[in-house]
C-alpha positions in Angstrom: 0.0 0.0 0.0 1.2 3.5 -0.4 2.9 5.1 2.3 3.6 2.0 4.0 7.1 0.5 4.7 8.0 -3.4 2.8 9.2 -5.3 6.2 11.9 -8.4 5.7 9.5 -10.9 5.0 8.6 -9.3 1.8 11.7 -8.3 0.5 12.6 -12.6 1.3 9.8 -13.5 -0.7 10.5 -11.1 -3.7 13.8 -12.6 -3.7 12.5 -16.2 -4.1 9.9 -15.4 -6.9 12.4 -13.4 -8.8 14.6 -16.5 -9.4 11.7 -17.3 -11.6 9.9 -14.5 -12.3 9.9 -10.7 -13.7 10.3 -8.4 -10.9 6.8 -6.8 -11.7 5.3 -10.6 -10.8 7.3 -11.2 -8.3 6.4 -8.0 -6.7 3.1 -8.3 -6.8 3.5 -11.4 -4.9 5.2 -9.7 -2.6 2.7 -6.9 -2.2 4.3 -4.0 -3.2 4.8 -1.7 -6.2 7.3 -2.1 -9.3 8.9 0.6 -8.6 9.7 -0.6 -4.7 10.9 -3.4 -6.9 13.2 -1.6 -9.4 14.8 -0.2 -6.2 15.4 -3.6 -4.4 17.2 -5.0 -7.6 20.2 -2.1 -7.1 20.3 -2.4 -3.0 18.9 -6.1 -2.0 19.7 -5.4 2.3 16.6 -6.2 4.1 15.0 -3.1 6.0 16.1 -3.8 8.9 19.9 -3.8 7.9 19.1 -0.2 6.9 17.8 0.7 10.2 20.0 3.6 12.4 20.6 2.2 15.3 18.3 3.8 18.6 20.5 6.2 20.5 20.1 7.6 24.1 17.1 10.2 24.3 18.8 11.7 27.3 21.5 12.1 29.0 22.9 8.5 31.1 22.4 9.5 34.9 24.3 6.9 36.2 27.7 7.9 33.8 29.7 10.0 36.7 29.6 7.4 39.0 28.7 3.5 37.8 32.1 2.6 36.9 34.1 4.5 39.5 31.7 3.9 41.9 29.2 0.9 41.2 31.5 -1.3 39.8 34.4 -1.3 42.4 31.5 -1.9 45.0 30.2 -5.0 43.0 33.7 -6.3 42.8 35.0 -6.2 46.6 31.3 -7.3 47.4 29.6 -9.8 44.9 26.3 -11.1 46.6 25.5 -7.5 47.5 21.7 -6.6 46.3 21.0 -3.9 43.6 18.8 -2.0 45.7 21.6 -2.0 48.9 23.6 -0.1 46.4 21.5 2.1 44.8 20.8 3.2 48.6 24.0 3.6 49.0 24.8 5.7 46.0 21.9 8.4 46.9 23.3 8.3 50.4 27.1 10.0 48.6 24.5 11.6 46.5 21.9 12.9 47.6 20.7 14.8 43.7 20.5 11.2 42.5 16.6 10.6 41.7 14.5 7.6 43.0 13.7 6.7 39.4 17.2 6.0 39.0 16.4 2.9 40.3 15.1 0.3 38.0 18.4 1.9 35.7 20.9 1.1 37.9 19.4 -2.5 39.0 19.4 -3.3 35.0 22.9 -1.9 34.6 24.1 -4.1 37.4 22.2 -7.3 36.1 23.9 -6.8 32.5 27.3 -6.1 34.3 27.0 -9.3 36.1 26.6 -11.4 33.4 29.5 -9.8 31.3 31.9 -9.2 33.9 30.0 -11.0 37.4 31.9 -14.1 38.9 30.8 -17.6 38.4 27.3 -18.8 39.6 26.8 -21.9 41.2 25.0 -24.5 38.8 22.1 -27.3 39.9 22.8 -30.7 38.1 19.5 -32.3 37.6 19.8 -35.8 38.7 17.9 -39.6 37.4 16.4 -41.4 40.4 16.8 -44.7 40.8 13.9 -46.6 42.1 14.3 -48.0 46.0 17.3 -46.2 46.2 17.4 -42.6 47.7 15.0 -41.6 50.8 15.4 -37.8 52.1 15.3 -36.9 55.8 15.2 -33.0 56.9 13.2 -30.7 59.1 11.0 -27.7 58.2 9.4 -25.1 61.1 5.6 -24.4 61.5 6.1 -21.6 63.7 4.6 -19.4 61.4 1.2 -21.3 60.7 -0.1 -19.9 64.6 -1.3 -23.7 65.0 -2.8 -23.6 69.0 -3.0 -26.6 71.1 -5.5 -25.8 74.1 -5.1 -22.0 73.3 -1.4 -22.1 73.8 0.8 -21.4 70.7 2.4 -24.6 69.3 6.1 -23.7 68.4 7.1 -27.0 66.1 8.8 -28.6 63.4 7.5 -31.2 61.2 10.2 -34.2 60.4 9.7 -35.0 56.8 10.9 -38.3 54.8 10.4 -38.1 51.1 11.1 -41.2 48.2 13.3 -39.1 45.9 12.0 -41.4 42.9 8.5 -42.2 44.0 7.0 -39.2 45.6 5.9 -41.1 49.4 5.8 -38.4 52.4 5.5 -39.2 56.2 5.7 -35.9 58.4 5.8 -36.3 62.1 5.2 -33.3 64.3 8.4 -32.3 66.6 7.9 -30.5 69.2 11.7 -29.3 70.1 14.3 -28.5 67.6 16.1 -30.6 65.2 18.1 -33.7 67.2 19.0 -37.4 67.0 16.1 -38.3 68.9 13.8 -36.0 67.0 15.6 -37.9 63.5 15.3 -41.6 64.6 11.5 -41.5 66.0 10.7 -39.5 62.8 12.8 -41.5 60.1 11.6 -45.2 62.1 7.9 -44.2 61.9 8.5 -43.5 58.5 10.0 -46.2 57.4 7.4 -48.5 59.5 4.6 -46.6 57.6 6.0 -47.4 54.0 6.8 -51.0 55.3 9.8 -51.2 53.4 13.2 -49.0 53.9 15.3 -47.4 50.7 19.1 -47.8 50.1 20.3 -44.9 51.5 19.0 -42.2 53.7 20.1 -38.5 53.0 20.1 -35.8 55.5 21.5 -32.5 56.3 23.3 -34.1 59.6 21.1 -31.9 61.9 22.8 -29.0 61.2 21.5 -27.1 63.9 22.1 -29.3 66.4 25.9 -29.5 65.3 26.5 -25.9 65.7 25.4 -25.9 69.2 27.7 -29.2 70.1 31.2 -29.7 70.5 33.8 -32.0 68.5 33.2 -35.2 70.9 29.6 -34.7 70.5 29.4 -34.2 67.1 31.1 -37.3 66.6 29.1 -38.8 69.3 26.0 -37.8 67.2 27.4 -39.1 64.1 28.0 -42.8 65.1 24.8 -42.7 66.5 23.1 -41.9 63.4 25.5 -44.7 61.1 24.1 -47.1 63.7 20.4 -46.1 63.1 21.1 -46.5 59.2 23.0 -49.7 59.8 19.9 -51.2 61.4 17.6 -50.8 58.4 20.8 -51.7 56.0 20.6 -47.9 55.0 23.8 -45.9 53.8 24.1 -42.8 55.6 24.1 -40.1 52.9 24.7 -36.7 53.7 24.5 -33.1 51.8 26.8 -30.2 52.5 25.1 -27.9 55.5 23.1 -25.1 54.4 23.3 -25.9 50.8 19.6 -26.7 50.0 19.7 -27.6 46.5 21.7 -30.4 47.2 18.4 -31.9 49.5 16.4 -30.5 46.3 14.4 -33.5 46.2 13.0 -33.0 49.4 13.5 -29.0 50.1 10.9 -28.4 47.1 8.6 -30.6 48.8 8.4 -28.6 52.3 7.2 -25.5 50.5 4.0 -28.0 48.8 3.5 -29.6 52.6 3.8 -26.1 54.4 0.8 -24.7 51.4 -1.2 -27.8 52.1 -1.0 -27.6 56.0 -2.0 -23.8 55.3 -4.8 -24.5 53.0 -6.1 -27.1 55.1 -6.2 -24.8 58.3 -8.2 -22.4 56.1 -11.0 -25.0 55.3 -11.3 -25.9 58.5 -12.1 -22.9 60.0 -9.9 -22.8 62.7 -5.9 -23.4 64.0 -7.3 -24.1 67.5 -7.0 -28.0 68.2 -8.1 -29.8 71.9 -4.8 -32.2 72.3 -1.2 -32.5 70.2 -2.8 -36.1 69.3 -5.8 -34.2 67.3 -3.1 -31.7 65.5 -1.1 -35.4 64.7 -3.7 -37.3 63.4 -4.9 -33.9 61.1 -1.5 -33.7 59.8 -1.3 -37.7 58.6 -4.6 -36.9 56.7 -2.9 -34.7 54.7 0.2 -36.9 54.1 -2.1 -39.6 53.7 -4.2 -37.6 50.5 -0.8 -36.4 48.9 0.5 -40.1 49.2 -2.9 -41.6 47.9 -2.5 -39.3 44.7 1.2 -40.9 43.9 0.0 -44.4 44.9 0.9 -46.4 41.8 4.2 -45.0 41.5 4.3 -45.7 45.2 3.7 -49.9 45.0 5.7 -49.7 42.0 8.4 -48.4 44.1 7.7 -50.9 47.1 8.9 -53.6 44.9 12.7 -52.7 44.5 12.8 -51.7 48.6 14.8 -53.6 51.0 12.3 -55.2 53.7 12.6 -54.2 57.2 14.5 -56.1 60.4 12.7 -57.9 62.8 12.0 -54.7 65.2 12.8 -50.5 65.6 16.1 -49.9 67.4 16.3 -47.4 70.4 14.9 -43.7 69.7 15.7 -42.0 72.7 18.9 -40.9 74.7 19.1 -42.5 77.9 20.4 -40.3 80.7 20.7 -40.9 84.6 19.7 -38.5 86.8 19.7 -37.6 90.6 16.8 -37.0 92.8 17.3 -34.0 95.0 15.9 -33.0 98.0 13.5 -30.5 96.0 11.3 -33.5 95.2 12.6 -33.6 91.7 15.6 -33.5 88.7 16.7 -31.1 86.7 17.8 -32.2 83.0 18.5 -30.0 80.0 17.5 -27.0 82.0 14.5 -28.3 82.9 13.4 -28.9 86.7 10.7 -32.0 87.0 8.7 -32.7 89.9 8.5 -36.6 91.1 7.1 -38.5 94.0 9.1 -37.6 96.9 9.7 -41.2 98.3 12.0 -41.4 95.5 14.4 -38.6 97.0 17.9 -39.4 96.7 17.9 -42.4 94.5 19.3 -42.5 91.0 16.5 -42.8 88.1 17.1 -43.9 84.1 15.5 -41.2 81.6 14.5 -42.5 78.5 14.6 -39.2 76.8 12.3 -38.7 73.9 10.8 -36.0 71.7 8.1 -34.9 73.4 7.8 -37.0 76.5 10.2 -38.9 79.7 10.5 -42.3 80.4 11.7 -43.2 83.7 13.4 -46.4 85.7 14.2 -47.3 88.8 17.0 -50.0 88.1 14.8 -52.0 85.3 11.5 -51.2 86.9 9.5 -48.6 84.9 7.8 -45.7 87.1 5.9 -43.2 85.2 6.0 -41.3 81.8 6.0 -37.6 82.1 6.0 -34.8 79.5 8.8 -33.1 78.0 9.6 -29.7 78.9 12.0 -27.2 76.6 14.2 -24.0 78.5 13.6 -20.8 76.9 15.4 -19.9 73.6 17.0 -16.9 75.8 18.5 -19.9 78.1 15.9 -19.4 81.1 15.2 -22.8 82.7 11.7 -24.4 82.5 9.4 -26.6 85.2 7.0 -29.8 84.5 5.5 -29.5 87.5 2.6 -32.2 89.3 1.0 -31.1 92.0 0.1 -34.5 93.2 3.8 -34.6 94.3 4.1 -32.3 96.2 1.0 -31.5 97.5 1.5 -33.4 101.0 4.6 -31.8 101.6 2.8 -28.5 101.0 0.4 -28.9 103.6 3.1 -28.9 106.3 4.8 -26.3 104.8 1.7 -24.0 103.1 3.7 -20.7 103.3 6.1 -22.5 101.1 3.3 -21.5 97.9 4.5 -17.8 98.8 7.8 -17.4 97.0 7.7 -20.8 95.6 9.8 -21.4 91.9 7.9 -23.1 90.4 4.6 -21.3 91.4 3.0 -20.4 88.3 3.3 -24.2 86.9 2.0 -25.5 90.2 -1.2 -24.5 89.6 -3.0 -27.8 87.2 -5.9 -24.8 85.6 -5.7 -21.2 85.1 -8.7 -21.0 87.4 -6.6 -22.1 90.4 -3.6 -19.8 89.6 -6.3 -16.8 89.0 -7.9 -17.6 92.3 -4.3 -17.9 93.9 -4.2 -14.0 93.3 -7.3 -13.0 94.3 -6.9 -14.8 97.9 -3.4 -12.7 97.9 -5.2 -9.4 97.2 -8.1 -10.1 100.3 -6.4 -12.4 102.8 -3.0 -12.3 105.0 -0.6 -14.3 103.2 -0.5 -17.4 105.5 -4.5 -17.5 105.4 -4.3 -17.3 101.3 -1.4 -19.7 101.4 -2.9 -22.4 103.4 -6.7 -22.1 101.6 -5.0 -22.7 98.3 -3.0 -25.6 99.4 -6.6 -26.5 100.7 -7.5 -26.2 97.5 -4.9 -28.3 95.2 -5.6 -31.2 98.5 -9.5 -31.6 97.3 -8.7 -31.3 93.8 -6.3 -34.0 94.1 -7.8 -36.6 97.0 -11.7 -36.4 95.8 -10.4 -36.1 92.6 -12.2 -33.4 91.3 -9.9 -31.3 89.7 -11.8 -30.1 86.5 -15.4 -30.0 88.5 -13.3 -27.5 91.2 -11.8 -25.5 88.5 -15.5 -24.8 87.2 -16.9 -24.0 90.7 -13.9 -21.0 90.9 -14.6 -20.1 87.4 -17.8 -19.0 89.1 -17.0 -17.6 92.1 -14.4 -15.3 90.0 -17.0 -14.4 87.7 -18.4 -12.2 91.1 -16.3 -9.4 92.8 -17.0 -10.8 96.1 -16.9 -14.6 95.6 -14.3 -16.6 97.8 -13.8 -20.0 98.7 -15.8 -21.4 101.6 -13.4 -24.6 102.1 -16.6 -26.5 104.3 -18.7 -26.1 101.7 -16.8 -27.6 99.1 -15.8 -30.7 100.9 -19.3 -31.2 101.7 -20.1 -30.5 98.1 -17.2 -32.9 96.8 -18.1 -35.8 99.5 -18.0 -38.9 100.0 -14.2 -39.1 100.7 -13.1 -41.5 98.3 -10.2 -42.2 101.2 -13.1 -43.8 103.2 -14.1 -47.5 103.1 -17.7 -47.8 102.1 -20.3 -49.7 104.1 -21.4 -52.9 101.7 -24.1 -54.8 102.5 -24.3 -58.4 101.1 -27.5 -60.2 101.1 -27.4 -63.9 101.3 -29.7 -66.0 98.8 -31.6 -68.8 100.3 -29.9 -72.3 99.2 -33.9 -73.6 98.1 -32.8 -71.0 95.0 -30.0 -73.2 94.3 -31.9 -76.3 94.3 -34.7 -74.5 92.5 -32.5 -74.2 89.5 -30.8 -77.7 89.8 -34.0 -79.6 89.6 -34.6 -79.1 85.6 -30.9 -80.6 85.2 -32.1 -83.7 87.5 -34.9 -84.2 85.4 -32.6 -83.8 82.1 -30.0 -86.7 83.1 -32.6 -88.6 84.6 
């Protein structure tokens, strides 16, 4: 058309059908005039050979200073971020622009990749069925999950087939240790029923950085053992280097979106018990599995099969007794019975709970307590233990430790302060070890925690201690009276006689 411009293609395709043609033919096959065509037979470049190159419409902002200012600061630092720099150059110059910005950040990208340093590079691998499993640990922190209306700070361990796609996730409640890797990896493995080749991990890498050499090393047989039980090699990946656990580190983010997605449908990150939150979090795994299922038996087929029974997943640890009525391990203070003052108990020390012995005997499981991040030390504390002790010694509540974890219900720690605030401190004192007695002989601790729910709920409402052990009787302490009323021996005979008949 007049006053249009011929683009490449055209000027190609006049070429081609002038081989054979006139060049008015062959430009009318090419859509253009004869006379466009006159003028491509003396100068056959293509228009966009003929094009001026695009200049600068204005001046470069960044001329004065990018390469005797930029670039030396790219070279002595080379992970630094575009925008830290740019930052930096309005700070030596404070006339340079915010719209600058996106300039200099393409400037430095194109620098980098003429002049930058080497980038590390991912080398995609081929997995080989039955042969790589993946162990690491990802935190759910941010997820606000609530057990009983206290915030749940945990990790999830998560195991991952690099060729098959099978998941197990088990909810940890401390940080990232041996005990924490061998419960996690053995339920895993007893889940899929079958065990891989070879087991990678990052080593626990934060649990190495807080150990010293002997520990370390300590750590490390510990885990070849576990791996020699289920005929496992111990892989490992360098610390901190993620892409080289790619298999498994792509599969948190998917877990962590299903987890979140999952708490939005149901409405709520509130759960009653840990056991509840468990069970919800195998439902997921359980769906995501169920959607890989036949590469999953297909998989099963090339595993090794599994030794007779699990091998040990807990550190065992001896501890002392004190005089306090309890231990102290890992910066953690635990109440026991107080007959067992001064004798020497075996911990079986697990994720989330305590195991202990007295010689072979086994005494009592009690839950695991953590100390503070900041290093302040924690307290599991049962009142049952101490409770007799504290009625000879009820001023002892006053400036007790442990005070605040004493108390079994918020209701009885709430009511502690209000008998403070009305009553001398020896009369609050001994009506609140009053208190935990009932709660613990008539055993009526949740129905007591409801009856000074109430009596909060009015500014005037105390405890009338006569009342409530009349309200809580009969003492459970006290033998009842049984009455046993004899049957006549005619009954007997009465149910005899068909039999009689019968043989008869």
């Amino acid at each position: 058309m007049p006053g249009s411009h011929i683009n490449d293609h055209q000027v190609r395709l006049y070429m081609k059908m002038r081989q054979t043609v006139s060049p008015r033919s062959a430009a009318a096959c090419a859509a253009f005039s004869t006379a466009t065509a006159y003028r491509l037979e003396q100068d056959a470049q293509l228009p966009s050979q003929k094009k001026a190159p695009r200049g600068r419409r204005r001046p470069d902002p960044l001329a004065d200073i990018f390469d005797s200012e930029v670039v030396p600061l790219l070279e002595s630092a080379p992970g630094i971020r575009a925008v830290a720099v740019f930052e930096e150059m309005q700070r030596r110059h404070p006339e340079l622009p915010d719209g600058v910005r996106r300039t200099m950040e393409r400037r430095i990208r194109s620098w980098r990749a003429l002049q930058g340093p080497d980038r590390d590079v991912i080398f995609r691998q081929v997995h080989e069925p039955g042969r790589m499993g993946l162990s690491d640990f990802t935190d759910m922190a941010d997820l606000g999950v609530r057990i009983a209306g206290v915030e749940l700070d945990h990790r999830l361990y998560h195991f991952r087939l690099a060729c098959s796609g099978f998941e197990h996730a088990h909810v940890i409640l401390g940080g990232e240790s041996y005990v924490a890797l061998a419960e996690g990896l053995q339920n895993a493995l007893w889940a899929l029923g079958e065990a891989p080749r070879d087991n990678r991990s990052e080593m626990l890498s934060a649990a190495f950085s807080n150990l010293d050499g002997s520990a370390r090393d300590d750590l490390t047989h510990r885990y070849d053992a576990l791996c020699r039980h289920y005929r496992m090699g111990p892989s490992r990946n360098n610390r901190g280097v993620a892409h080289e656990n790619g298999a498994i580190e792509s599969a948190h983010g998917h877990l962590k979106a299903a987890v979140r997605d999952a708490l939005l449908m149901r409405g709520s990150v509130d759960f009653g018990e840990l056991a509840e939150y468990r069970r919800f979090i195998d439902e997921i795994v359980a769906r995501k599995n169920a959607r890989s299922a036949k590469r999953i038996d297909a998989e099963r087929a090339v595993l090794q099969s599994l030794p007779g029974m699990r091998t040990s997943d807990y550190e065992e640890v001896l501890v002392m007794v004190t005089s306090s009525g309890g231990f102290t391990l890992r910066k953690v203070f635990y109440t026991v019975p107080s007959r067992l003052i001064g004798h020497r108990l075996r911990v079986r020390l697990y994720d989330d709970r305590l195991e202990l012995f007295l010689g072979g005997t086994p005494l009592f499981t009690l839950p695991r307590g953590r100390a503070d991040r900041k290093g302040k030390h924690d307290h599991v504390v049962d009142y049952r233990h101490v409770i007799h002790a504290l009625r000879r010694k009820p001023m002892a509540l006053l400036n007790l430790v442990y005070r605040d974890q004493l108390f079994p219900r918020e209701a009885y720690r709430r009511m502690f302060d209000r008998l403070i605030e009305r009553l001398a401190d020896r009369m609050a004192c001994r009506t609140m070890v009053e208190l935990l007695s009932l709660a613990h002989e008539r055993a009526c601790e949740a129905e007591l925690a409801g009856v000074l729910e109430s009596l909060l709920a009015t500014p005037q409402g105390m405890p009338d201690m006569a009342a409530l052990r009349a309200r809580f009787a009969p003492d459970p302490a006290a033998l009842p009276e049984v009455i046993v009323e004899l049957v006549p021996l005619s009954a007997y005979e009465a149910l005899l006689a068909p039999r009689a008949e019968e043989m008869a």
